[in-house]
KOLGU-392689 format. One record per atom (N, C-alpha, C): residue in one letter; chain; x, y, z. Coordinates in steps of 0.05 Angstrom, whole numbers, plus 5000, padded with zeros to 4 digits. Example, Ala and Ser with C-alpha at 12.3 -4.5 7.8 and 13.67 -1.06 7.14 Angstrom:
(atom 'A', 'A', (5264, 4886, 5156))
(atom 'A', 'A', (5246, 4910, 5156))
(atom 'A', 'A', (5264, 4934, 5156))
(atom 'S', 'A', (5257, 4955, 5142))
(atom 'S', 'A', (5273, 4979, 5143))
(atom 'S', 'A', (5258, 5001, 5157))
//
This chain:
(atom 'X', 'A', (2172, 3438, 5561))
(atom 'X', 'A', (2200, 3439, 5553))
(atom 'X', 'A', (2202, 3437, 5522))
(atom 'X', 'A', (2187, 3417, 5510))
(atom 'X', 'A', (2189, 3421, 5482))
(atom 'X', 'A', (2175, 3440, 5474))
(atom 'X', 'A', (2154, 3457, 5486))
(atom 'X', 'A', (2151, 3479, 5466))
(atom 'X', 'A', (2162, 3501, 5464))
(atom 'X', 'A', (2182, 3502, 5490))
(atom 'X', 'A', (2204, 3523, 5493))
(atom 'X', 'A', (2222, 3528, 5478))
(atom 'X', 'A', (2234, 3496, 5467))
(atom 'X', 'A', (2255, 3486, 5452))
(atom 'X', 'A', (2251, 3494, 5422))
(atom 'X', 'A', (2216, 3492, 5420))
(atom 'X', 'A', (2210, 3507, 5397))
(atom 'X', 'A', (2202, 3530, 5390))
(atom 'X', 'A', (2199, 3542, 5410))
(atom 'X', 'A', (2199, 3575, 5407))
(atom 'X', 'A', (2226, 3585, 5410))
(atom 'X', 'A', (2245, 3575, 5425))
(atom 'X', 'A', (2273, 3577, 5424))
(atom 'X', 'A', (2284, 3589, 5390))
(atom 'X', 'A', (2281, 3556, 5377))
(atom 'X', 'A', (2284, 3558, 5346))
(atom 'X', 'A', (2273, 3567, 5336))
(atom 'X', 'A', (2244, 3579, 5331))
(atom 'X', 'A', (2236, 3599, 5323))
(atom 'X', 'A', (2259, 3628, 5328))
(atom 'X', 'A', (2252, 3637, 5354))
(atom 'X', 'A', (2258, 3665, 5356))
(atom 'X', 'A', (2293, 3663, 5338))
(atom 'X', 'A', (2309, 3643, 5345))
(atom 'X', 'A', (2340, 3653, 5341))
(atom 'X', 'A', (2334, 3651, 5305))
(atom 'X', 'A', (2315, 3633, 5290))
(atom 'X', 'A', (2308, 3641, 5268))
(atom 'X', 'A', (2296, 3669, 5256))
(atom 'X', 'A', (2284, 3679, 5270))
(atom 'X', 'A', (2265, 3698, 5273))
(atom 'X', 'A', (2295, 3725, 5275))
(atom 'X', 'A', (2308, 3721, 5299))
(atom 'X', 'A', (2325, 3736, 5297))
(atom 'X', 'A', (2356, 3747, 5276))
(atom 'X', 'A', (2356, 3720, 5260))
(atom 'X', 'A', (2380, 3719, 5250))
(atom 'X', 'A', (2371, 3726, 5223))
(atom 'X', 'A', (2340, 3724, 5219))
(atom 'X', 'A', (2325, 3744, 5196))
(atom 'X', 'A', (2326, 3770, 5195))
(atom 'X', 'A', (2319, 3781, 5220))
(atom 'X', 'A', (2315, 3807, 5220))
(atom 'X', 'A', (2355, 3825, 5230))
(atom 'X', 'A', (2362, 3803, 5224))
(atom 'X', 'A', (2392, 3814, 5234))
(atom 'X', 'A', (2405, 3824, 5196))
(atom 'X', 'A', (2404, 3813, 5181))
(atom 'X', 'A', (2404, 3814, 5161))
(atom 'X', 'A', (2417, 3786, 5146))
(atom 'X', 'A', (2415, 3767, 5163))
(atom 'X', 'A', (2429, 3740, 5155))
(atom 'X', 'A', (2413, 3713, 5131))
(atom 'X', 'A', (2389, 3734, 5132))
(atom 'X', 'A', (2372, 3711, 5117))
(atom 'X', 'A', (2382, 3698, 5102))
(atom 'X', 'A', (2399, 3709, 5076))
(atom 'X', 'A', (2405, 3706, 5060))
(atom 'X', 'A', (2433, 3678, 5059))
(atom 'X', 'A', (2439, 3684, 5076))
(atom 'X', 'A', (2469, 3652, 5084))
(atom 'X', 'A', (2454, 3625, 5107))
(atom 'X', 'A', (2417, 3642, 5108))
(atom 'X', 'A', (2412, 3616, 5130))
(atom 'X', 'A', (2405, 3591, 5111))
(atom 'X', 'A', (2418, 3569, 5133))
(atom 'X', 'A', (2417, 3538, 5112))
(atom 'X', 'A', (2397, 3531, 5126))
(atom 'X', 'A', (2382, 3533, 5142))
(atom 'X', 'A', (2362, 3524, 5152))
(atom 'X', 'A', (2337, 3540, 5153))
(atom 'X', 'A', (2314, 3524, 5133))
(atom 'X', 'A', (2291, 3536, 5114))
(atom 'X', 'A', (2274, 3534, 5141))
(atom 'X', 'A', (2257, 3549, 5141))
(atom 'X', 'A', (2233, 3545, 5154))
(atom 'X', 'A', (2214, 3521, 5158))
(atom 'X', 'A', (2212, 3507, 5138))
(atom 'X', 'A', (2210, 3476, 5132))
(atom 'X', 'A', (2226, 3455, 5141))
(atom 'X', 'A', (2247, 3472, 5143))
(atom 'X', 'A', (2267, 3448, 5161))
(atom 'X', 'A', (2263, 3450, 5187))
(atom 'X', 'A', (2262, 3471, 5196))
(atom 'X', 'A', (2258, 3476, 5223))
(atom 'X', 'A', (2220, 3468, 5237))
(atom 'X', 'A', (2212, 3468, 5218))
(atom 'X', 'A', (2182, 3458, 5228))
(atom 'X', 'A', (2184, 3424, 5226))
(atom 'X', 'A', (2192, 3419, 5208))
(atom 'X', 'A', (2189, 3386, 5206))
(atom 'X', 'A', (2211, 3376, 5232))
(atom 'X', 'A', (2234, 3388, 5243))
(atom 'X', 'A', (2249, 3388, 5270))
(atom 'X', 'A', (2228, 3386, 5291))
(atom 'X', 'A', (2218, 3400, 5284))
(atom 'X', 'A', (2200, 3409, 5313))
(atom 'X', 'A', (2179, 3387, 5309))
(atom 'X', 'A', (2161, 3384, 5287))
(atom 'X', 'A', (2143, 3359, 5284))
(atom 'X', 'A', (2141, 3336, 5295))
(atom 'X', 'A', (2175, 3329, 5285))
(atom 'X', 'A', (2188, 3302, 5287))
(atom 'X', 'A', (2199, 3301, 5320))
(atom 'X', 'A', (2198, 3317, 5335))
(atom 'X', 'A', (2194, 3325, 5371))
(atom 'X', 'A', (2160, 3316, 5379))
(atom 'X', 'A', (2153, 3324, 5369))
(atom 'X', 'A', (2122, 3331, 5379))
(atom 'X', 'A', (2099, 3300, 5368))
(atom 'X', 'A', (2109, 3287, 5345))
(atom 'X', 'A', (2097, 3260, 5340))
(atom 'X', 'A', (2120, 3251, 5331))
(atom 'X', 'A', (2139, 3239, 5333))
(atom 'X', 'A', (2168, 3222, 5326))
(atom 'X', 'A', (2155, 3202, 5314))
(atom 'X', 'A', (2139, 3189, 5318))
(atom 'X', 'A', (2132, 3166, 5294))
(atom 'X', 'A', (2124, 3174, 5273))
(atom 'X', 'A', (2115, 3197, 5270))
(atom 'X', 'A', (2103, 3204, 5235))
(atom 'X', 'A', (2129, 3217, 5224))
(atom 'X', 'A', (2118, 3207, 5194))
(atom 'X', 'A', (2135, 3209, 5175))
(atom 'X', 'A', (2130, 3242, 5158))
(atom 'X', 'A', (2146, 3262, 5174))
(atom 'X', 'A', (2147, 3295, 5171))
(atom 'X', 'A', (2164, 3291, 5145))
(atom 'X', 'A', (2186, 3277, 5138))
(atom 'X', 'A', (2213, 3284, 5114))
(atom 'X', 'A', (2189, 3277, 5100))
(atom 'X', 'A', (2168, 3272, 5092))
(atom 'X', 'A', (2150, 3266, 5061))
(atom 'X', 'A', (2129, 3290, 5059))
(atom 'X', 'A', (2139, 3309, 5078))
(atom 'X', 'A', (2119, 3330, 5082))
(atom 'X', 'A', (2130, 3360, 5062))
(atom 'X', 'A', (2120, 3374, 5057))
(atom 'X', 'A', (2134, 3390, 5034))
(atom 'X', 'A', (2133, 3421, 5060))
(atom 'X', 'A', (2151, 3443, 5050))
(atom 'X', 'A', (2158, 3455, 5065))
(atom 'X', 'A', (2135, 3481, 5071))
(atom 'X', 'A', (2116, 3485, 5057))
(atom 'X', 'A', (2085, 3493, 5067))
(atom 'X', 'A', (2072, 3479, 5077))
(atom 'X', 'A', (2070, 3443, 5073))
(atom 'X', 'A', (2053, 3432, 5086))
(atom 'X', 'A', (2062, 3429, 5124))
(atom 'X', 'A', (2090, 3427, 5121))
(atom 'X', 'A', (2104, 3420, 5151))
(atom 'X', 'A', (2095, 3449, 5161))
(atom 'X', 'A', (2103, 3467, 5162))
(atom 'X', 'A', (2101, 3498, 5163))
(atom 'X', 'A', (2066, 3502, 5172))
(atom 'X', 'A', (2053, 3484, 5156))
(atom 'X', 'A', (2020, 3494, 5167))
(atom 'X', 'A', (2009, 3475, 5183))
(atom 'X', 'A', (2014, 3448, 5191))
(atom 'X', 'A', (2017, 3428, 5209))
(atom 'X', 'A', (2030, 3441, 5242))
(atom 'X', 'A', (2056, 3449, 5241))
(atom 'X', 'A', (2068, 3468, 5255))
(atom 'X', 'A', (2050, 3489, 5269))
(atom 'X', 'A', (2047, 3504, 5247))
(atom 'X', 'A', (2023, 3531, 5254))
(atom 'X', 'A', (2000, 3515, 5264))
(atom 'X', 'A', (1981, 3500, 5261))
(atom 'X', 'A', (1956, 3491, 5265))
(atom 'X', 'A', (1959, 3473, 5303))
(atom 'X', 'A', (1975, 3457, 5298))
(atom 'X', 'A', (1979, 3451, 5325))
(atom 'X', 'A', (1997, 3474, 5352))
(atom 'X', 'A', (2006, 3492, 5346))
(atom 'X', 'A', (2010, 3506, 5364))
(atom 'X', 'A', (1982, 3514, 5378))
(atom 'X', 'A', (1963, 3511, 5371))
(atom 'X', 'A', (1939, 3525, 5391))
(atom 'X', 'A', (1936, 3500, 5419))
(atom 'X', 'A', (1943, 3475, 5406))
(atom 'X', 'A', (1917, 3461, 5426))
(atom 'X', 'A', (1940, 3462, 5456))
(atom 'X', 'A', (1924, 3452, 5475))
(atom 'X', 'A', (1926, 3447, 5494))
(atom 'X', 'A', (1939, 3424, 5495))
(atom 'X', 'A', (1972, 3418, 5520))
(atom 'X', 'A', (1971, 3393, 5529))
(atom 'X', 'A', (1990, 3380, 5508))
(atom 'X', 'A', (2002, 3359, 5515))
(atom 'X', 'A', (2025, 3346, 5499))
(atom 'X', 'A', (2011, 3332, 5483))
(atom 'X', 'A', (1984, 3314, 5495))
(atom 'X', 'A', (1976, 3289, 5485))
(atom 'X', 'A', (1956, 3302, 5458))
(atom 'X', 'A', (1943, 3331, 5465))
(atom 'X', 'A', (1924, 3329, 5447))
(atom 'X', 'A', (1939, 3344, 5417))
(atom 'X', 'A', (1969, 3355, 5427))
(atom 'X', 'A', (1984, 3365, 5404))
(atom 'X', 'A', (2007, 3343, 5384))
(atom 'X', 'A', (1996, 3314, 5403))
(atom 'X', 'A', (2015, 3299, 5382))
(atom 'X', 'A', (1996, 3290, 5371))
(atom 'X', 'A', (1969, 3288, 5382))
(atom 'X', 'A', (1950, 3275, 5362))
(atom 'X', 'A', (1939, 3290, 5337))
(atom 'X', 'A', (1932, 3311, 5343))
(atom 'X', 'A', (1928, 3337, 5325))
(atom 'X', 'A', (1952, 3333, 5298))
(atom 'X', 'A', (1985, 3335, 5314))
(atom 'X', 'A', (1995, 3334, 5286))
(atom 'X', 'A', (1995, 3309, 5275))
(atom 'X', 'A', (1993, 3282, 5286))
(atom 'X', 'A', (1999, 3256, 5278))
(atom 'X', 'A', (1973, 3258, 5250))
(atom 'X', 'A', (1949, 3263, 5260))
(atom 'X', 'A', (1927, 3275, 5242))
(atom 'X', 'A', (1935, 3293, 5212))
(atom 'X', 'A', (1937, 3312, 5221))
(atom 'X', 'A', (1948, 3329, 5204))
(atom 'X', 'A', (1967, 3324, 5181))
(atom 'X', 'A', (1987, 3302, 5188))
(atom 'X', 'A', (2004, 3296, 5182))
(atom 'X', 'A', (2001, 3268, 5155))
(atom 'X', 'A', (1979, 3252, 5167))
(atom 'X', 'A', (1958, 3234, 5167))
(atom 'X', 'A', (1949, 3245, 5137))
(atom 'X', 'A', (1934, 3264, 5136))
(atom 'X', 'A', (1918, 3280, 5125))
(atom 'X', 'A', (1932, 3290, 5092))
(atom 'X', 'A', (1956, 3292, 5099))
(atom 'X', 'A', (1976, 3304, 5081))
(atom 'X', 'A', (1994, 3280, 5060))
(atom 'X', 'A', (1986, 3256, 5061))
(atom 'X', 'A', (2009, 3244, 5059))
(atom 'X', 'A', (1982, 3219, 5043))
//
């Protein structure tokens, strides 16, 4: 369910780009990754994350497998950055 929720926000992002809206969207790509972060490990602290670092944290844990090994992965990641 949450990774639906986040491919959800991806695509209507994804879409409202290619619609020609980029330009009036208030919501950065970095915002929308550190959203999804802050879903996926809620105890780490994503708002101290800068909007390439959230964005490649994001990208890097979409591979793994499984809820438990993708909150650990970003709790890490996240860990790592800060």
């Amino acid at each position: 369910m949450k990774r639906f929720i986040a491919l959800t926000a991806a695509a209507v992002t994804a879409a409202s780009a290619f619609a020609g809206a980029a330009s009036a969207q208030t919501y950065s790509t970095g915002d929308a990754a550190r959203a999804a972060l802050s879903r996926i490990a809620p105890e780490s602290n994503v708002s101290a994350l800068s909007n390439a670092e959230a964005v490649a944290v994001y990208q890097a844990v979409q591979d793994e497998t499984g809820a438990g090994n993708t909150k650990a992965a970003a709790e890490a990641l996240i860990r790592n950055y800060q």
